[in-house]
Structures are given as C-alpha cells and as structure tokens.
C-alpha positions as CSV (number, residue, x, y, z in Angstrom):
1,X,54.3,71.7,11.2
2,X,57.1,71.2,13.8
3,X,56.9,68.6,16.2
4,X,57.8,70.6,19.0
5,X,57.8,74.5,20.3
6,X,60.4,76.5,19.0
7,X,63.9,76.8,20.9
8,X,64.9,79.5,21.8
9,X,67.2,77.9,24.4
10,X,70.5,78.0,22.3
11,X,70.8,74.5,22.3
12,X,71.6,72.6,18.8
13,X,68.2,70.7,17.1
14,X,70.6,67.8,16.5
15,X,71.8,67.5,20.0
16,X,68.7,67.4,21.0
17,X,67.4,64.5,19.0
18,X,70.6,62.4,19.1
19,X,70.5,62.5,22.9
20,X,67.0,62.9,24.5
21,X,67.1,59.5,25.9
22,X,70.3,60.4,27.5
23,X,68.3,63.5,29.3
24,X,65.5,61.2,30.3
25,X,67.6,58.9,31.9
26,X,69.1,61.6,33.9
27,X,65.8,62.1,35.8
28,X,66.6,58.3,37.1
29,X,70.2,57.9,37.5
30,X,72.0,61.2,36.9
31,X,74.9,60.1,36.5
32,X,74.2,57.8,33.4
33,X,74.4,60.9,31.0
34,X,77.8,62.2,33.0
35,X,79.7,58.9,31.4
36,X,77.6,58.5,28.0
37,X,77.1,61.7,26.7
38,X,79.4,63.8,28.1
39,X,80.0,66.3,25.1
40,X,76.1,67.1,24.7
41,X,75.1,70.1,26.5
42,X,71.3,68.8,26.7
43,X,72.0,65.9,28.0
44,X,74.1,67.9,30.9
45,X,71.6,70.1,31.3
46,X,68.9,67.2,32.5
47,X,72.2,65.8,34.4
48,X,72.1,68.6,36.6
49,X,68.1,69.3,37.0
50,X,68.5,64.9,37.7
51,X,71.5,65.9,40.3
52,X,69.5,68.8,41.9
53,X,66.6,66.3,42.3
54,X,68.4,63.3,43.7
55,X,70.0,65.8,46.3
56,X,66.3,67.0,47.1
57,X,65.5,64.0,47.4
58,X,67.8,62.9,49.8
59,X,68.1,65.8,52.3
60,X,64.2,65.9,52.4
61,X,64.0,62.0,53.4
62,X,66.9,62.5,55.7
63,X,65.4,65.6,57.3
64,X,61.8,64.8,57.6
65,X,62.8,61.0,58.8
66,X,64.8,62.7,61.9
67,X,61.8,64.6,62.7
68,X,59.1,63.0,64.5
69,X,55.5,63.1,63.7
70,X,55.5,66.2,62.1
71,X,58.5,64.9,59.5
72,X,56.8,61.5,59.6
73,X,53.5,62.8,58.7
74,X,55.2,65.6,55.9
75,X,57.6,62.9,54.0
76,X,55.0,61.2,52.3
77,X,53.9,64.8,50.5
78,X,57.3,65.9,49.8
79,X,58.2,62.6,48.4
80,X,55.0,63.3,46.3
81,X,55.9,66.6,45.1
82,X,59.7,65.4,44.2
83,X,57.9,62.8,42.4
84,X,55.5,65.1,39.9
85,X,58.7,67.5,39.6
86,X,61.0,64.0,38.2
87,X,57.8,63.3,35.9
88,X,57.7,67.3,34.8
89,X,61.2,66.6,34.0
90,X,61.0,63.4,32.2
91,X,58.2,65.3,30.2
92,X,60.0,68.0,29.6
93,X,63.5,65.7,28.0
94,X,61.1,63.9,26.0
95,X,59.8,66.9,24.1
96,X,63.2,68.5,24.2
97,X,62.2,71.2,25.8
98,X,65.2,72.6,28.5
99,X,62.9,74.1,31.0
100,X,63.7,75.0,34.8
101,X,62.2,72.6,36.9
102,X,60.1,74.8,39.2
103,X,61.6,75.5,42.9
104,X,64.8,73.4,42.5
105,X,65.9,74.0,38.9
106,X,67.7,77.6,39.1
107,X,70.9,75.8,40.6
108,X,73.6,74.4,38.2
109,X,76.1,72.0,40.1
110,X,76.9,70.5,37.1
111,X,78.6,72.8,34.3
C-alpha cells in the first residue's frame, strides 16, 4: 500500500520526503525554502505557488482597501478565498502532491 497517489510529476520520491516541511513552510513565508532548500525542486515548486499567493494577497488587500464600500465589503471574501487556496496548498505539500493551485498556480516567478 503506498502512502500516497502515484507521481507522475517527475519529481524524485526522496526529494519529496526529505523536504516536505520545507514546501509547507513556503505557504507561510516563501522565502524560507529559497535560503534552506535551495537545490530541491519540490520545495521550489511550493516556493513559487507561496510567492504567487503572497503577491495575491497583497495586490487584493491593496486594491480592494482603495476601493470604497464595494472593496471594503469584497476584502473580507477574497481574503477568505486566499485563505482556503494557502490551506489547499499546505494540504497539498503535506501529501507531496505538486498540484496547481487553482486560479493563481499556472504562473512560475520562481524557476
């Protein structure tokens, strides 16, 4: 019995266990994996879903804040929504899976 789905990702089985902590952190402070696992291409790969979050993040608070009531009233949600797609991301480092997160996870910044 394995204890996860296959992968069919291309990324190593041993990467992936030696650094999923690394690519949970990365959905909290992105840059963490950057400095401490540099050379694992998992770990990257959360790095940059954790980078194209935090950005998200920011230009929706930014954004919506400027805008009155409507922005005011629509931040909360958005914020909500970034939230669920940090924990789907979280979720997804801790069963070593290297899935897309869904709207935001087609764009690689990092490579």
């Amino acid at each position: 019995m394995q204890p996860y789905p296959p992968r069919d990702n291309g990324f190593d089985p041993t990467d992936i266990e030696a650094n999923k902590g690394m690519a949970i952190v990365a959905y909290i402070l992105f840059f963490v994996p950057l400095i401490a696992a540099k050379n694992s291409r998992f770990a990257m790969y959360h790095a940059n879903q954790g980078l194209t979050l935090f950005l998200a993040f920011a230009v929706c608070n930014v954004v919506l804040g400027i805008l009155p009531f409507i922005g005011w009233f629509l931040l909360p949600l958005v914020n909500l929504a970034l939230f669920v797609l940090m924990v789907l991301g979280i979720i997804n480092a801790a069963q070593g899976q290297a899935k897309p997160l869904p709207v935001i996870g087609a764009y690689t910044l990092i490579k």
